[in-house]
C-alpha positions as CSV (number, residue, x, y, z in Angstrom):
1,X,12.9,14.5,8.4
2,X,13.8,10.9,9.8
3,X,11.2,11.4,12.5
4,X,8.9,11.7,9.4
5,X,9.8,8.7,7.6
6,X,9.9,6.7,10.8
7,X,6.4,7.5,11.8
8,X,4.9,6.7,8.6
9,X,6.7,3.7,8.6
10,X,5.2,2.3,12.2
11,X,2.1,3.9,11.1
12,X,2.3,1.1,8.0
13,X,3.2,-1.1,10.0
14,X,0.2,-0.9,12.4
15,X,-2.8,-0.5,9.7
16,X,-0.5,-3.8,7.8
17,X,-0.9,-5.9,11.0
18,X,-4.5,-4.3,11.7
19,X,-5.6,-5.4,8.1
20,X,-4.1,-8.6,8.2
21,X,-6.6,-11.5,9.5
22,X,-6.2,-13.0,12.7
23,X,-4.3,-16.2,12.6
24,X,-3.7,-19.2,15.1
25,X,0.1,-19.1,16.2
26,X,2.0,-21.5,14.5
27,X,-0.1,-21.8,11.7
28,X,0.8,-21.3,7.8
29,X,-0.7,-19.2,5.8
30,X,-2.2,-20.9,2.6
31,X,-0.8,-20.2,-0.6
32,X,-3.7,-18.2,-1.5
33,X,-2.9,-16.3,1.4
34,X,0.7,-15.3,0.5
35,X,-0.6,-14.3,-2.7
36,X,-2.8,-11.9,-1.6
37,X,-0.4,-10.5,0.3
38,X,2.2,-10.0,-1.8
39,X,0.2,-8.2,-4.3
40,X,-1.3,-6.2,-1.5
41,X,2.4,-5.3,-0.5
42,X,3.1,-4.5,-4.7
43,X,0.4,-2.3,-4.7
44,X,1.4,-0.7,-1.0
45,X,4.6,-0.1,-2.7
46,X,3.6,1.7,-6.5
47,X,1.4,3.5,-4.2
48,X,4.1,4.9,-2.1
49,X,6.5,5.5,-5.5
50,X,3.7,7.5,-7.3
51,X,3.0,10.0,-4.0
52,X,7.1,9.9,-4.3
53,X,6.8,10.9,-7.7
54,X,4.3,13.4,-7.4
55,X,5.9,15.0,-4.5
56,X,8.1,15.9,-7.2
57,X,6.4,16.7,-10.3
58,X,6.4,19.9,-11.7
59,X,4.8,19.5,-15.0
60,X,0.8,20.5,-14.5
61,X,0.3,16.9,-17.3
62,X,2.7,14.5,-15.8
63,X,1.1,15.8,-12.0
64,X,-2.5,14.9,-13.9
65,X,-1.1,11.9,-14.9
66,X,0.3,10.2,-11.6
67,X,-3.1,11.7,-10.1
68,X,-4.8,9.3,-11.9
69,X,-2.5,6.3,-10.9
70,X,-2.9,7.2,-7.1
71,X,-6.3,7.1,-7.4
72,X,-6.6,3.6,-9.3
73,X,-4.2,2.3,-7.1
74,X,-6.4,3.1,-3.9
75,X,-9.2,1.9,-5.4
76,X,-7.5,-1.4,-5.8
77,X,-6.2,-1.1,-2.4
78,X,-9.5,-0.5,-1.2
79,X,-11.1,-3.4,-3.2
80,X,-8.4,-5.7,-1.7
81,X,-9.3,-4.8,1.5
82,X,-13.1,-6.0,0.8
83,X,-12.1,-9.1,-0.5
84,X,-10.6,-10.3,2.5
């Protein structure tokens, strides 16, 4: 099972650093920046706690229910990802 984890894990990893924008080294990011990426990391995250959660649902309206979180949250993710 760790084998699991770790691969999704790199497998973040590398679609984070593919998605990010190219940067000169030694530059700062801007503040506007740091935002985006910290509510593209939020939304990363309630993405992976709502496949988490419905992994482990049993109840036909609660499954329905985190269903339709997973798919607002990709839509934000994938709106995020045009917006940069």
């Amino acid at each position: 099972m760790a084998r699991g984890w770790e691969s999704k894990s790199v497998e973040s990893q590398m679609e984070a650093a593919a998605a990010a924008p190219a940067t000169v080294p030694g530059a700062r990011p801007t503040a506007e920046q740091l935002a985006r990426q910290r509510e593209r990391q939020s939304l990363e995250l309630a993405r992976t706690r709502v496949l988490r959660d419905l992994a482990a649902a049993t109840h036909v309206r609660h499954r329905e229910m985190l269903e339709a979180a997973l798919k607002h949250l990709d839509e934000q993710i994938a709106e995020k990802r045009l917006d940069n």
